[in-house]
C-alpha positions in Angstrom: -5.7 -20.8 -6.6 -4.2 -22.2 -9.5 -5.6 -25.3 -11.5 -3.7 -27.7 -13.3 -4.6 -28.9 -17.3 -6.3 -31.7 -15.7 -8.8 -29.5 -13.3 -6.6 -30.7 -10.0 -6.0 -27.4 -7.6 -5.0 -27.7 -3.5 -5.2 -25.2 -1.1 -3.5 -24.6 2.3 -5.6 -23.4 5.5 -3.7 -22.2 8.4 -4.0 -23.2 11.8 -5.4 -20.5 13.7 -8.2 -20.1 10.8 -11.9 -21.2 11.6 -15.3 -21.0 9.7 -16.2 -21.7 6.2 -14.8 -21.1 2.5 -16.9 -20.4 -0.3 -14.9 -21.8 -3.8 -15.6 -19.8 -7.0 -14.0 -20.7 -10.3 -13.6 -18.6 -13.3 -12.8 -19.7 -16.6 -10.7 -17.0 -19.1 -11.3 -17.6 -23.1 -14.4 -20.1 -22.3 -16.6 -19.7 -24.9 -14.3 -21.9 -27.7 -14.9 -24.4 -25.0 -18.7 -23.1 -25.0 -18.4 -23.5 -21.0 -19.8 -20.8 -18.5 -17.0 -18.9 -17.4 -17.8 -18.9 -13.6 -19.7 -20.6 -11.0 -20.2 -21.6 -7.4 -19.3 -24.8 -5.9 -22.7 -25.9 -4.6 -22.2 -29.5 -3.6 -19.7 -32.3 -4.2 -20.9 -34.0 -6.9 -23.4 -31.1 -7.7 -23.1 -28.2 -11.3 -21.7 -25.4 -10.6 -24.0 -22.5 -9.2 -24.5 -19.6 -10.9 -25.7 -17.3 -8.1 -24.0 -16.5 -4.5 -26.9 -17.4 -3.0 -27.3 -21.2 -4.0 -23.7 -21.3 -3.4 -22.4 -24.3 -0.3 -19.8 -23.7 1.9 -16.9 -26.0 2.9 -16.8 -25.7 6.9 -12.9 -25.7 7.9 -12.0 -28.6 10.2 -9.1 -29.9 11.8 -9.0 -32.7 9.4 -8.1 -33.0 5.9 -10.8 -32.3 3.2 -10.4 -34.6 0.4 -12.2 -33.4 -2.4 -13.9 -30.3 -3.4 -15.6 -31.0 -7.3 -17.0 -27.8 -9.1 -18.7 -29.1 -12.3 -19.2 -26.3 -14.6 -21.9 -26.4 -16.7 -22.3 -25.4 -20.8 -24.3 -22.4 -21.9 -25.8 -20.5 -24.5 -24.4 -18.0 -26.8 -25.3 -14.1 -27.3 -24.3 -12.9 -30.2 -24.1 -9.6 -32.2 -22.1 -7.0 -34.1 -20.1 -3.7 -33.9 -20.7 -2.0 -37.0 -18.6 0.9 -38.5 -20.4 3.8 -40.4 -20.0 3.2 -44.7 -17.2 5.7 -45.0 -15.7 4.2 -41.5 -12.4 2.7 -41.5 -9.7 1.1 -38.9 -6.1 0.5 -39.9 -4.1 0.1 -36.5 -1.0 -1.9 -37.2 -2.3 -3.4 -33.8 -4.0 -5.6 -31.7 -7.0 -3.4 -30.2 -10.2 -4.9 -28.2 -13.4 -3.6 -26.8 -15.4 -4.4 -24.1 -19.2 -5.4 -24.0 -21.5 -6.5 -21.3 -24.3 -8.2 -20.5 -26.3 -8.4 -17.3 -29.1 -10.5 -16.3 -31.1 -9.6 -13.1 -30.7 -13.4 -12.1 -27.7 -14.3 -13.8 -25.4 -11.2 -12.8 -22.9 -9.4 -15.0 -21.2 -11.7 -18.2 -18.7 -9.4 -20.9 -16.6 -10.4 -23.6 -14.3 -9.0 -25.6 -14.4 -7.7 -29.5 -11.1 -7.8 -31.6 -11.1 -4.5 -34.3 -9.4 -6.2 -36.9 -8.1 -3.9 -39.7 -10.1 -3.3 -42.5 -13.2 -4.7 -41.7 -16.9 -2.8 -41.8 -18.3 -4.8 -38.8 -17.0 -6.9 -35.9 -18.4 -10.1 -34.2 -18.9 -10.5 -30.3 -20.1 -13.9 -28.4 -21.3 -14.0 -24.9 -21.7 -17.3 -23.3 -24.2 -17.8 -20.7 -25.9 -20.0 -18.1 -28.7 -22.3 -19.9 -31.4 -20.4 -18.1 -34.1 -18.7 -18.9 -33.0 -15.0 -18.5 -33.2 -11.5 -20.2 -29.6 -9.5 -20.7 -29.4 -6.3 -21.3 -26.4 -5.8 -23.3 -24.4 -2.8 -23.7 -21.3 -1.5 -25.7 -19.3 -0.1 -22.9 -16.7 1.6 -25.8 -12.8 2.8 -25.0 -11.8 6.4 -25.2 -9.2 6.4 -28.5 -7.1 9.3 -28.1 -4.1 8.8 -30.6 -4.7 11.6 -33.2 -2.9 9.2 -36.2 -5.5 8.9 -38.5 -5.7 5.2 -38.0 -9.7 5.5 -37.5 -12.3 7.9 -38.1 -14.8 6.2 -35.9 -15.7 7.0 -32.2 -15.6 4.3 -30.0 -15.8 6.0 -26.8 -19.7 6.2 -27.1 -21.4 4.2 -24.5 -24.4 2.4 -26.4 -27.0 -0.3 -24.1 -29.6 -2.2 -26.1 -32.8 -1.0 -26.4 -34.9 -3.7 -25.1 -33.4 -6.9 -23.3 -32.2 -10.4 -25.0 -34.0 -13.4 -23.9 -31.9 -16.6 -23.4 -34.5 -19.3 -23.3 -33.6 -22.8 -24.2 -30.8 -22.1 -27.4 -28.6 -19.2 -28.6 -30.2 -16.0 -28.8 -29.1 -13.2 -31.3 -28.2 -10.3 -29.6 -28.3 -6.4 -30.5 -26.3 -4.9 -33.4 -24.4 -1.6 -32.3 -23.4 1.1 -35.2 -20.8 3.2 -34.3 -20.4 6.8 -35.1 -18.0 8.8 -37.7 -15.9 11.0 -35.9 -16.9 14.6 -36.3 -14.0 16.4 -34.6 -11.4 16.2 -31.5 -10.8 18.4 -29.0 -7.3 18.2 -27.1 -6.5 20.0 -24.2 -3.1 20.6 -21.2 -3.5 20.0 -17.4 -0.8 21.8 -15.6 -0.2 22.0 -11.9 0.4 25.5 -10.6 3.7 27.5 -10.1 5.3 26.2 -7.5 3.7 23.3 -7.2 6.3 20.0 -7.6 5.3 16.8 -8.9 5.1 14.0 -5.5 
């Protein structure tokens, strides 16, 4: 469904459909807004749910339903760095992210995104979460760079999780710092399909 700039959305039901709808929003690029980027619709005046479970649903009837209101709620900030080794380096003429995540046995899965800017020995990341009391575990989930150009010496593709959880309770927490790893050596490789064997 899409949503206007002023939070406005409709949605068309046809005829022969009965039973309920569950409504789920998700917000892209929310934490400049510092807003939660998902939730539930839980009742009509009502925040935003954070978990399936509390969620309400909208029973489909013959007549028209008005109004539907999802308030989404603020949260609290996670936050941490990538850091490179001393003799590490990135110089990608490029825009390059990686992807980190953080999962709270309440709260569900939250990630973000880290931009490797050139030149730079360590890299921030932000998650935003509900403003619960809740422990993340939070993990660099890494990217597998496999462009032998000599624009890094660093590994990325190393999955890394935190060592002990993050509590979130009642402000911003700080979150774990992950080092990455010089690059020791590459290994490349061919997969071929056997003679005879076309490409479908």
């Amino acid at each position: 469904i899409e949503i206007d700039p002023e939070g406005n959305w409709i949605t068309s039901i046809p005829e022969d459909r009965t039973g309920q709808l569950y409504f789920y929003v998700y917000i892209g690029n929310s934490i400049s807004s510092n807003i939660v980027s998902r939730g539930y619709y839980s009742s009509a005046n009502g925040k935003a749910a954070v978990d399936y479970e509390d969620a309400v649903p909208v029973q489909i009837s013959e007549k028209e339903e008005n109004q539907v209101t999802i308030v989404v709620q603020t949260g609290y900030k996670i936050n941490g760095k990538l850091i490179l080794p001393d003799e590490g380096y990135v110089n990608l003429n490029r825009h390059v992210s990686v992807y980190l995540s953080a999962y709270g046995e309440s709260s569900g899965w939250y990630d973000t995104w880290c931009v490797l800017e050139d030149n730079q020995k360590s890299y921030d990341y932000t998650f935003l979460v509900p403003k619960q009391k809740e422990n993340y575990r939070i993990a660099y989930q890494g990217f597998d760079w496999n462009e032998d150009d000599g624009s890094t010496n660093v590994v990325f593709s190393e999955y890394q999780e935190s060592e002990s959880p993050v509590l979130v309770d009642g402000a911003d927490a700080q979150g774990p710092d992950f080092r990455l790893q010089l690059l020791k050596t590459t290994i490349k490789g061919t997969v071929k399909r056997p003679e005879g064997v076309e490409e479908s």
